[in-house]
Steps between C-alpha positions, in 0.01 A plus 500: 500500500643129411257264286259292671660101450198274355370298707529187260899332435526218332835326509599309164749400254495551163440184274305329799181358400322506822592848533357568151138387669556714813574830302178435327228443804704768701479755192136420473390519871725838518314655200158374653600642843695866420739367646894588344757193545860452405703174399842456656748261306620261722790464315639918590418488846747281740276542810187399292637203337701342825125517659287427235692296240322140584170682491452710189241615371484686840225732562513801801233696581558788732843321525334195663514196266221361421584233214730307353557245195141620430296805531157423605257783400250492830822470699635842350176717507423392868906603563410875302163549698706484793635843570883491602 
């Protein structure tokens, strides 16, 4: 049986400061919530970076984006406690 995806992405860069501040609320809302999330480098995926290149930090919840530039903490826990 293939591994459940987590429900939390975060698109970044390394060396991007706003991106630094995103990692940190979403790794602190995902350890307060259970919930597992992954961080895809902008930078090794063409599709992600042709969409999301202006944006990043870009946060996706159940694949629906719900930030950019900045990841607002109420914003993300009201995305998770929706159920995709």
């Amino acid at each position: 049986m293939p591994e459940k995806q987590p429900r939390i992405v975060l698109v970044a860069k390394p060396g991007c400061h706003l991106c630094e501040a995103a990692r940190a609320t979403v790794a602190r809302v995902a350890a307060d919530t259970g919930e597992a999330w992954v961080e895809r480098d902008i930078l090794e995926d063409a599709a992600m970076h042709e969409r999301y290149w202006e944006r990043i930090p870009v946060l996706l919840v159940d694949d629906v984006q719900v930030d950019y530039w900045h990841v607002d903490e109420q914003r993300m826990r009201a995305a998770l406690a929706r159920r995709a």
